[in-house]
C-alpha positions in Angstrom: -8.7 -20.5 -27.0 -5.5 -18.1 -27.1 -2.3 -18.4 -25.4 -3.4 -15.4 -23.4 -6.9 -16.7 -22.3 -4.5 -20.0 -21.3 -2.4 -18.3 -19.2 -4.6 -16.2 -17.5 -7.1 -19.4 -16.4 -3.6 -21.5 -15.6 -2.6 -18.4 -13.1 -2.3 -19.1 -9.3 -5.3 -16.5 -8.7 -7.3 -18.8 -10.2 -8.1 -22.2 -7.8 -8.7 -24.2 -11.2 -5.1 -23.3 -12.8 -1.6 -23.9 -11.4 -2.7 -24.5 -7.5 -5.7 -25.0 -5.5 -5.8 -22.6 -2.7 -8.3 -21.8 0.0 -8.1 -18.0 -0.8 -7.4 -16.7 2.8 -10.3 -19.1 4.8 -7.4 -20.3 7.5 -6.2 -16.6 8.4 -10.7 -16.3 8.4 -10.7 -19.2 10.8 -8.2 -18.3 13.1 -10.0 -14.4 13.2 -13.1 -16.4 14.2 -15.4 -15.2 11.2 -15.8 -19.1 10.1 -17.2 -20.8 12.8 -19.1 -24.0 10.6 -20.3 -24.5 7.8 -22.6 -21.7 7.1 -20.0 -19.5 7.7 -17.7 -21.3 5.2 -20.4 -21.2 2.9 -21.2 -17.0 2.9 -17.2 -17.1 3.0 -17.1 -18.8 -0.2 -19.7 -16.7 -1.9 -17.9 -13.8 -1.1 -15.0 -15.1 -2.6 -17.3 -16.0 -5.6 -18.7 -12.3 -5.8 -15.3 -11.0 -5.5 -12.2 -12.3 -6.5 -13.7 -14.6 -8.9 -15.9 -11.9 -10.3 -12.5 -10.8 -11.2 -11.0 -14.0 -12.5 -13.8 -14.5 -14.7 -13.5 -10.5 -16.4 -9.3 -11.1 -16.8 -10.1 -14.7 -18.3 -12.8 -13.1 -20.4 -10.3 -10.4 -21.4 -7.5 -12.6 -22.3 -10.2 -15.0 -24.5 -11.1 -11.8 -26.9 -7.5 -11.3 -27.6 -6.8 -7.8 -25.1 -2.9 -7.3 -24.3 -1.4 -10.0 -21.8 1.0 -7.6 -20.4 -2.4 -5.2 -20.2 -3.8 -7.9 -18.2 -0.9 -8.8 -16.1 -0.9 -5.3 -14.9 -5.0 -5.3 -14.4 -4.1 -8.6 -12.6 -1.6 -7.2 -10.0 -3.5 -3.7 -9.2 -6.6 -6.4 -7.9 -4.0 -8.2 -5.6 -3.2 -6.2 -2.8 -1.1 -9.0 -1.2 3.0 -9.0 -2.6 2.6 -12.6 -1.4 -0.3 -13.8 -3.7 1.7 -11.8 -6.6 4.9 -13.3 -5.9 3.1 -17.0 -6.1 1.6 -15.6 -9.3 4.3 -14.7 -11.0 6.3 -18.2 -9.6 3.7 -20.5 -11.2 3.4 -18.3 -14.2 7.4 -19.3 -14.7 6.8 -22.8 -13.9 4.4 -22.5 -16.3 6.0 -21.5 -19.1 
């Protein structure tokens, strides 16, 4: 596996890497839209069908070799919140 592949699966978007994160299901919670545990569940394949969709293509990308800074930049234009790409960039430091 490349450094790049590395990187990308040790990021904070992914739960696996730097952090574990619930990926927004308290602010989901507190809105009322997970009320038990089916809820949680279609919650978490949503989740699955979106974000990790995108996870998976960025890993994927990084393990054939394309441009980390390429991928950095594909990374951040999917992550609408500053916060999640401050944390990003935070463990990506630590990281190194």
């Amino acid at each position: 596996m490349t450094r790049a592949a590395l990187l990308v699966l040790a990021d904070g978007r992914f739960p696996a890497g730097g952090h574990a994160h619930s990926g927004g299901a308290e602010p989901a919670v507190k809105a009322g839209r997970i009320r038990n545990a089916d809820d949680l569940a279609d919650f978490c394949r949503g989740r699955l069908h979106t974000t990790g969709l995108t996870s998976a293509a960025l890993a994927a990308a990084a393990a054939h070799g394309l441009d980390p800074l390429a991928l950095d930049e594909a990374a951040d234009a999917r992550t609408p919140s500053p916060a999640l790409r401050a944390v990003a960039r935070k463990l990506g430091r630590q990281l190194m």
